[in-house]
PAKE-640099 format. One line per field, with one value per residue (C-alpha): residue number from 1; residue in one letter; chain; x, y, z. Coordinates in steps of 0.001 Angstrom, whole numbers, plus 500000, padded with zeros to 6 digits. Example, Ala and Ser with C-alpha at 12.3 -4.5 7.8 and 13.67 -1.06 7.14 Angstrom:
<atoms>
n = [1; 2]
res = [A; S]
chain = [A; A]
east = [512300; 513670]
north = [495500; 498940]
up = [507800; 507140]
</atoms>
This chain:
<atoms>
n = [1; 2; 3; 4; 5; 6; 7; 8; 9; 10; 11; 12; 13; 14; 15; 16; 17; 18; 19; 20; 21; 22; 23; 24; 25; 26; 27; 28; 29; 30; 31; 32; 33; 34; 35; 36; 37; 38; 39; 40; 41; 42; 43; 44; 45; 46; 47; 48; 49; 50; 51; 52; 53; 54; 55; 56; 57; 58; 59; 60; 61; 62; 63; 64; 65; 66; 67; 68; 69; 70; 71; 72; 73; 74; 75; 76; 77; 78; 79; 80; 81; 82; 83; 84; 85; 86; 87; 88; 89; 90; 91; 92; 93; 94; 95; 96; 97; 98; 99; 100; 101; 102; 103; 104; 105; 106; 107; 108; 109; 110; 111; 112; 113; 114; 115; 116; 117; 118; 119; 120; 121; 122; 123; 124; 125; 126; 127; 128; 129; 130; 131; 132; 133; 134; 135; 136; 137; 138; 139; 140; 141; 142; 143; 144; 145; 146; 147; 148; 149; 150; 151; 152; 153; 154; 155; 156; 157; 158; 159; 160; 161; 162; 163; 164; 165; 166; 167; 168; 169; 170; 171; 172; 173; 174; 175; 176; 177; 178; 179; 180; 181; 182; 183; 184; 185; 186; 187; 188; 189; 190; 191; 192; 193; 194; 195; 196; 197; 198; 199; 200; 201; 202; 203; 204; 205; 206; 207; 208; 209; 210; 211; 212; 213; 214; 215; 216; 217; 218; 219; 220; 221; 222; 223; 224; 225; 226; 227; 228; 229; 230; 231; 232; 233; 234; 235; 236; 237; 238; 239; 240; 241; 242; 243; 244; 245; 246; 247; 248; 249; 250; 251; 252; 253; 254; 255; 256; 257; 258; 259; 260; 261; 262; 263; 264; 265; 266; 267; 268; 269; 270; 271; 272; 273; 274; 275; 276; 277; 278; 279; 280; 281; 282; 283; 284; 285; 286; 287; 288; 289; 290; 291; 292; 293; 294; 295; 296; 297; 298; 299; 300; 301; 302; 303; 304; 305; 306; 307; 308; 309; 310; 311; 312; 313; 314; 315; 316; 317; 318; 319; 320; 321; 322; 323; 324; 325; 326; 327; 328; 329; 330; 331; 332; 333; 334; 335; 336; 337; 338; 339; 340; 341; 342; 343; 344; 345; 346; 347; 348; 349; 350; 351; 352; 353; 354; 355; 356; 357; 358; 359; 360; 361]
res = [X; X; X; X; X; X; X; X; X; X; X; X; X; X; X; X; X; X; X; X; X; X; X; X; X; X; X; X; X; X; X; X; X; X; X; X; X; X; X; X; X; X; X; X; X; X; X; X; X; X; X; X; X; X; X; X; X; X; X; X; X; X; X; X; X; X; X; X; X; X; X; X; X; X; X; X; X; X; X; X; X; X; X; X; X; X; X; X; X; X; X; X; X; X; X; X; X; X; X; X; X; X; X; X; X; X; X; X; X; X; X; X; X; X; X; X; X; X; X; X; X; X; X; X; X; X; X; X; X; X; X; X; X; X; X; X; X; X; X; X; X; X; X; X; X; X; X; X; X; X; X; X; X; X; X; X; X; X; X; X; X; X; X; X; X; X; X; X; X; X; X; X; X; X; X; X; X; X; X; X; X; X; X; X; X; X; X; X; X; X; X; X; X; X; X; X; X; X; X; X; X; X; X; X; X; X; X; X; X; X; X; X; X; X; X; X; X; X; X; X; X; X; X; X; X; X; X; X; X; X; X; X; X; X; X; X; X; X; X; X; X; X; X; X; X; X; X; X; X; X; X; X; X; X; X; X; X; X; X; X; X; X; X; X; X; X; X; X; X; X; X; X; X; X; X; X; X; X; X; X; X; X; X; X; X; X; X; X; X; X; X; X; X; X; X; X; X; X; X; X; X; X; X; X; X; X; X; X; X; X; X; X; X; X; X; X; X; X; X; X; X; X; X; X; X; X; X; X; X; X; X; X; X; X; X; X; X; X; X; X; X; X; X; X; X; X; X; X; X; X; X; X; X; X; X; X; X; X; X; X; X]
chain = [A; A; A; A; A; A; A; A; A; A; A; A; A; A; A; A; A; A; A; A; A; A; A; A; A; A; A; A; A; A; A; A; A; A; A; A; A; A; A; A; A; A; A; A; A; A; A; A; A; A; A; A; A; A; A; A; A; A; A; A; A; A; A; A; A; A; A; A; A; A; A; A; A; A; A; A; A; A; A; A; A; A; A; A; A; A; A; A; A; A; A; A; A; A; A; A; A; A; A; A; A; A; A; A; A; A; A; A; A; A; A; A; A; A; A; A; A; A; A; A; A; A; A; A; A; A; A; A; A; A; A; A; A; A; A; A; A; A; A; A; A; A; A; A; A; A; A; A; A; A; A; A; A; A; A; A; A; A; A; A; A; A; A; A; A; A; A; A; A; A; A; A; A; A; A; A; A; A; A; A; A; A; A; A; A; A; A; A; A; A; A; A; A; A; A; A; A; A; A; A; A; A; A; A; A; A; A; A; A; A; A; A; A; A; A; A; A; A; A; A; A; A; A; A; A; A; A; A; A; A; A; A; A; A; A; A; A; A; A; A; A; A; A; A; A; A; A; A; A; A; A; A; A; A; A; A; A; A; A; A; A; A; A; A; A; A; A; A; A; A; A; A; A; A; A; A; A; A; A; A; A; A; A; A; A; A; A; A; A; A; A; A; A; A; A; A; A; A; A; A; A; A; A; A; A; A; A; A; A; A; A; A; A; A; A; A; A; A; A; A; A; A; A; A; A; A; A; A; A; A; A; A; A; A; A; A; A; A; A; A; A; A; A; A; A; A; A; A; A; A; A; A; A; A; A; A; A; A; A; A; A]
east = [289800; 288970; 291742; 291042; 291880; 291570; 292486; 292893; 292900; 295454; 294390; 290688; 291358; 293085; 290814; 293135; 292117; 295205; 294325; 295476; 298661; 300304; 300942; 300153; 302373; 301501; 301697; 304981; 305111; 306888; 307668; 307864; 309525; 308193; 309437; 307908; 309734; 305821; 306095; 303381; 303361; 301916; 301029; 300818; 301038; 304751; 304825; 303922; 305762; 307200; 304157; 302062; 303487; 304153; 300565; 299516; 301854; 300206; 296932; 297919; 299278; 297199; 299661; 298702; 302291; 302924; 306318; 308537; 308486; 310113; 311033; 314600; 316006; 319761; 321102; 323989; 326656; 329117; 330531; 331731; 329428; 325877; 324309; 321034; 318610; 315214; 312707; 311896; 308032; 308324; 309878; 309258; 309908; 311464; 313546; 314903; 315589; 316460; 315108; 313313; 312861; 311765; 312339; 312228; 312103; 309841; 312025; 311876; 313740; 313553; 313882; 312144; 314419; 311858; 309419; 307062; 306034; 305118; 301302; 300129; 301114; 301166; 303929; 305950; 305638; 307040; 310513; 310439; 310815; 313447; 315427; 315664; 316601; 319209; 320425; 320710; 322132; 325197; 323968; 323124; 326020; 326120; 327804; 326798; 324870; 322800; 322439; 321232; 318478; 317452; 317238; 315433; 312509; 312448; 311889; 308961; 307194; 307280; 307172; 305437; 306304; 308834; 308018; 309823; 307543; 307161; 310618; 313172; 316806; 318015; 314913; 316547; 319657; 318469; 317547; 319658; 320442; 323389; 325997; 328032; 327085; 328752; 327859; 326228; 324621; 320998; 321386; 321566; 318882; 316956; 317691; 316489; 313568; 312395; 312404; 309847; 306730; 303803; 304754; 302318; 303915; 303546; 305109; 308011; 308763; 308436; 311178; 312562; 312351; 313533; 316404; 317321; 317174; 319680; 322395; 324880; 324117; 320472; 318888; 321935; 323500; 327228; 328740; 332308; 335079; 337953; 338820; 341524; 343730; 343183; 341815; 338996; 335594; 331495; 329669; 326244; 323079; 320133; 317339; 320174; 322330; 325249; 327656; 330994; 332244; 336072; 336157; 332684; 332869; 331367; 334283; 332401; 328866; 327164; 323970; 321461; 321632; 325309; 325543; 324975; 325640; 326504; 327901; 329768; 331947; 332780; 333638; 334495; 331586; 331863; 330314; 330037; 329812; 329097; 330637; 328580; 331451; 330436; 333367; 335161; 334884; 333429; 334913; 334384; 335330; 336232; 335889; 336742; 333930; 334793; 332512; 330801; 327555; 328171; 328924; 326013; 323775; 325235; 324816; 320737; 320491; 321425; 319128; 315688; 316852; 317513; 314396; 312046; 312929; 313908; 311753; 308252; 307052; 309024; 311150; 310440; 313153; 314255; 313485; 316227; 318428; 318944; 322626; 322286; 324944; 325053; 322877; 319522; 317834; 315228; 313527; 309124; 307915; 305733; 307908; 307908; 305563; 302775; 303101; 302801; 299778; 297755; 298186; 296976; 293952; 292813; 293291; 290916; 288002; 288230; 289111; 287171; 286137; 289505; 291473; 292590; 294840; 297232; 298045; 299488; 301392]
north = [082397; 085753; 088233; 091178; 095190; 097502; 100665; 102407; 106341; 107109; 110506; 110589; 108019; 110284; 113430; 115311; 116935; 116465; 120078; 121486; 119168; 121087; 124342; 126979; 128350; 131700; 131529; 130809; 129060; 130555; 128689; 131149; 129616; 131344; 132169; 129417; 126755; 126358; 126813; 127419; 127700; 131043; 131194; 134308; 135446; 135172; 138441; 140085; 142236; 141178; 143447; 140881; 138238; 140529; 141100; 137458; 136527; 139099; 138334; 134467; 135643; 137992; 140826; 144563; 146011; 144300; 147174; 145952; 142833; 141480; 138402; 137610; 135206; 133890; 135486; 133930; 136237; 133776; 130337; 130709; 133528; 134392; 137268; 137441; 139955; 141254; 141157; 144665; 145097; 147542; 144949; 141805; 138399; 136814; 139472; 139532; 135838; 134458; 131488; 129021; 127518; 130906; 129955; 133218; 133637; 135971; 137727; 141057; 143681; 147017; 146427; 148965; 150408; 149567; 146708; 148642; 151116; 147689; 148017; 144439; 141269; 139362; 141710; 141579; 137474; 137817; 139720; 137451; 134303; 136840; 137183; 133649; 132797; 136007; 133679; 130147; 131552; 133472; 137285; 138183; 137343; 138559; 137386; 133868; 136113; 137713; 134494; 132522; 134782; 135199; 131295; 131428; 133606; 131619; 128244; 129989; 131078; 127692; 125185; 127594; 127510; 125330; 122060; 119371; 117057; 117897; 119158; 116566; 117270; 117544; 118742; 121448; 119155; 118745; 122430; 124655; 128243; 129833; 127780; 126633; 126224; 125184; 121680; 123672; 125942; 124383; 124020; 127685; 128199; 125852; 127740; 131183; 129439; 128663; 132316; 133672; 131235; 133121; 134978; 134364; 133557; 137094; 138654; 136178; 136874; 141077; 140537; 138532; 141674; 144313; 142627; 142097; 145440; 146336; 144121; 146205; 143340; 144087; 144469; 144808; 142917; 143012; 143954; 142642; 145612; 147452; 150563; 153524; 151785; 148345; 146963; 144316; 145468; 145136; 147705; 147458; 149903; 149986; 152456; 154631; 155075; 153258; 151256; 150385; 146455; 145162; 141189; 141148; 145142; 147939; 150749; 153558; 154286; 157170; 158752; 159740; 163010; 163387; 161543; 164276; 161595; 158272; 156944; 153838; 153269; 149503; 148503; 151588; 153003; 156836; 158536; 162115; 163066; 166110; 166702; 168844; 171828; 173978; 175062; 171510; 170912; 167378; 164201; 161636; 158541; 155701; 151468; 149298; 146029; 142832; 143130; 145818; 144095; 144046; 147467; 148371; 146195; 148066; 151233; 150387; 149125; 152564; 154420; 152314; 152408; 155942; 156954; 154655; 155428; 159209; 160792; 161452; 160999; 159040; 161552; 162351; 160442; 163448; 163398; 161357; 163322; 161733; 161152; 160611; 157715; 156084; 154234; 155981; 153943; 155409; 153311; 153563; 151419; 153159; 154582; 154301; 157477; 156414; 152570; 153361; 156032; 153237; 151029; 152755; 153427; 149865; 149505; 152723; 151842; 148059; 147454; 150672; 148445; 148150; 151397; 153987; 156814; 156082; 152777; 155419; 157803]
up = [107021; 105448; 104555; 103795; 104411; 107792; 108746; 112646; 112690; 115433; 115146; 115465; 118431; 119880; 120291; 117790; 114549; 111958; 110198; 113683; 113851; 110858; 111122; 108807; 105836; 107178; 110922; 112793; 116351; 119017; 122362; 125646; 128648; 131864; 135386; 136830; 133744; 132151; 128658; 126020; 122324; 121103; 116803; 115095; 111775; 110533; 109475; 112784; 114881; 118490; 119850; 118519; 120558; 123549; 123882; 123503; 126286; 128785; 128023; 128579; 132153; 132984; 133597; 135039; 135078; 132137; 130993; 133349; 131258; 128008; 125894; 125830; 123044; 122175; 118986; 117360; 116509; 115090; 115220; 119244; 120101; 121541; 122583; 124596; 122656; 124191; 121104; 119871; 119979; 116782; 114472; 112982; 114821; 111783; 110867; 114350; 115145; 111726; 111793; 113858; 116365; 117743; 121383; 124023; 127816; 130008; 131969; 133679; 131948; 134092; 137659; 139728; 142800; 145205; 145183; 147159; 144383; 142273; 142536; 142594; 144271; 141236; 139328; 142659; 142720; 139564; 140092; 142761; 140371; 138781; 141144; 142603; 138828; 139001; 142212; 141118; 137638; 139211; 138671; 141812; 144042; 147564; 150859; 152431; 155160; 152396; 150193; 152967; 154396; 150795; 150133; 153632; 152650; 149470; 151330; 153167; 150753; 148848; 151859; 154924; 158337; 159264; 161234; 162718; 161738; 157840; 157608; 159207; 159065; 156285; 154239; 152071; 151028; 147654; 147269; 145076; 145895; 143673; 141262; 144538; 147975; 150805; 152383; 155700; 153633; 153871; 157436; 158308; 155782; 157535; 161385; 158823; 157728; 161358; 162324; 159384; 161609; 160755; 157366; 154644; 151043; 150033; 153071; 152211; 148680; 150249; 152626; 149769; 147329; 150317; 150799; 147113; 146204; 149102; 146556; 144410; 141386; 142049; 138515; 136938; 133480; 133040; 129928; 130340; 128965; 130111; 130679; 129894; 131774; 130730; 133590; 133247; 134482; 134047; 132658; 134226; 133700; 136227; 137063; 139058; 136260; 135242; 137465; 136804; 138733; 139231; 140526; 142124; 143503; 142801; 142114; 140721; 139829; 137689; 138102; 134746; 136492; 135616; 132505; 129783; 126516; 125758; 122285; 120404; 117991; 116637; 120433; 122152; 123830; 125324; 128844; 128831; 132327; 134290; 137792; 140145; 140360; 137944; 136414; 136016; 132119; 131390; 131281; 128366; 129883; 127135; 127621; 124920; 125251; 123965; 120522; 118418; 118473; 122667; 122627; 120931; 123181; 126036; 124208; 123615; 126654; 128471; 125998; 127118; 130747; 130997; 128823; 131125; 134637; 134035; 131580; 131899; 128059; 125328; 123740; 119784; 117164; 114349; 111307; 109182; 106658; 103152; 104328; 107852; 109287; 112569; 114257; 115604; 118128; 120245; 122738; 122224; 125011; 127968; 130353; 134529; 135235; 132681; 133953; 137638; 136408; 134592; 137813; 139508; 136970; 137093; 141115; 141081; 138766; 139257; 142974; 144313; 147630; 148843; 147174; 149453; 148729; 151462; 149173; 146129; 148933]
</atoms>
């Protein structure tokens, strides 16, 4: 018998080369979870900025009305405390989340008021995915009525017209809609779901989106505070303005058009409003939020909403003083106007068979 030495190269045998299997000292890897729950590895250069990576994720998806989009990741705050940050395209990646694993969700960050100004399908099948994870995740509660026609659109764009045959009682009892459902639930989603016979998947996730956008928690992220007179409530910012929630209900909401400045301090955050008489003075309305880094989330969070749906060019930060204090965040993404403008651009020049003006009026 002859002894002697072998050797079996897992890696070659496997079709993978091992100077791809370790990463580079000077690129990081960051993970993106879509809409959909695919997720794909992006690597860049671990000094790059989140544009970097912003850019790399449209191109992977193909995006057209790619600024109504961001990455979201989880900062840690403290010991017993999170905090869901979007990633700044102006600053570096490591600098904002620390450390690995650098882990972020697509999500939509600026919901337009109406799905029908979105210009393309695609960016409206997205807010779609949105919203049914808004849904399923508790943030965009609504009556049984409302959740169930919703859910019903959902199941017809994913399954198609309803059939006894395919769909046999009892077909959507394993589907989940919102955190808790009652145990008839999926049956008067499934009577919904037999009335939409005929509606493509687009037309569903339309009447999906129309109905959505009819929902007081419809685009909106709650900043939990309270206010002068100590009463708990959510702070929430949309493309209207600001809106102000007590146990599920909208109590009071505030246009841009009246809102003439906002501030913070530690975790008091200020609204300066302006009532339409003209000789009532202005009212500075205070709310104390649960943490100074919330506050100041809410606080930045007003600034890029307000500067994209209401302005029509990013405005110009001043010039810092040698002893300037406070903090001077200005938002520098495109805004609504120029986004809607380059839409329509590419539909133009790229789809000139089947563009018609009546599509932009």
């Amino acid at each position: 018998m002859r002894f002697g030495s072998g050797s079996y190269d897992v890696r070659r045998s496997e079709g993978l080369n091992p100077s791809l299997l370790v990463a580079s000292r000077h690129e990081i890897t960051c993970t993106v979870t879509f809409l959909d729950s695919t997720e794909r590895q992006f690597h860049i250069d671990r000094h790059a900025c989140g544009a970097v990576l912003l850019e790399k994720v449209f191109d992977h998806l193909e995006l057209i009305e790619k600024d109504f989009f961001g990455l979201q990741f989880l900062y840690v705050l403290g010991s017993k405390e999170t905090q869901k940050r979007w990633l700044d395209p102006m600053k570096s990646i490591r600098k904002q989340m620390i450390c690995p694993p650098f882990h972020l969700l697509f999500r939509v960050k600026f919901y337009v008021s109406d799905p029908s100004k979105l210009c393309e399908e695609y960016t409206r099948y997205h807010f779609f995915l949105q919203l049914r994870h808004d849904m399923l995740e508790g943030r965009l509660p609504c009556a049984e009525g409302s959740l169930a026609l919703l859910a019903s659109y959902a199941v017809q764009s994913e399954l198609g017209d309803y059939s006894p045959s395919d769909h046999p009682e009892g077909y959507l009892n394993q589907y989940r809609f919102a955190p808790s459902q009652s145990i008839d639930f999926p049956k008067k989603v499934a009577e919904l779901h037999a009335m939409h016979k005929g509606q493509s998947p687009a037309e569903a996730e339309y009447n999906f989106l129309d109905h959505a956008k009819r929902l007081d928690m419809y685009g909106v992220e709650l900043y939990p505070a309270r206010d002068g007179k100590n009463l708990p409530i959510g702070i929430g910012v949309n493309s209207y303005g600001m809106v102000i929630f007590h146990e599920g209900s909208k109590i009071n909401e505030f246009a841009w058009s009246t809102i003439i400045k906002i501030s913070f301090k530690r975790k008091n955050f200020y609204v300066q409003i302006k009532f339409a008489e003209q000789n009532t003075p202005d009212t500075v309305l205070s709310f104390q939020v649960n943490s100074s880094p919330t506050c100041k989330q809410l606080w930045k969070t007003c600034i890029e909403h307000h500067t994209f749906f209401r302005l029509i060019a990013p405005p110009i930060a001043p010039p810092r003083g040698i002893l300037s204090i406070g903090s001077k965040y200005r938002y520098c993404g495109h805004i609504f106007v120029s986004s809607l403008f380059i839409c329509l651009l590419f539909v133009f020049w790229n789809r000139a068979d089947t563009f018609s003006i009546g599509s932009i009026i």
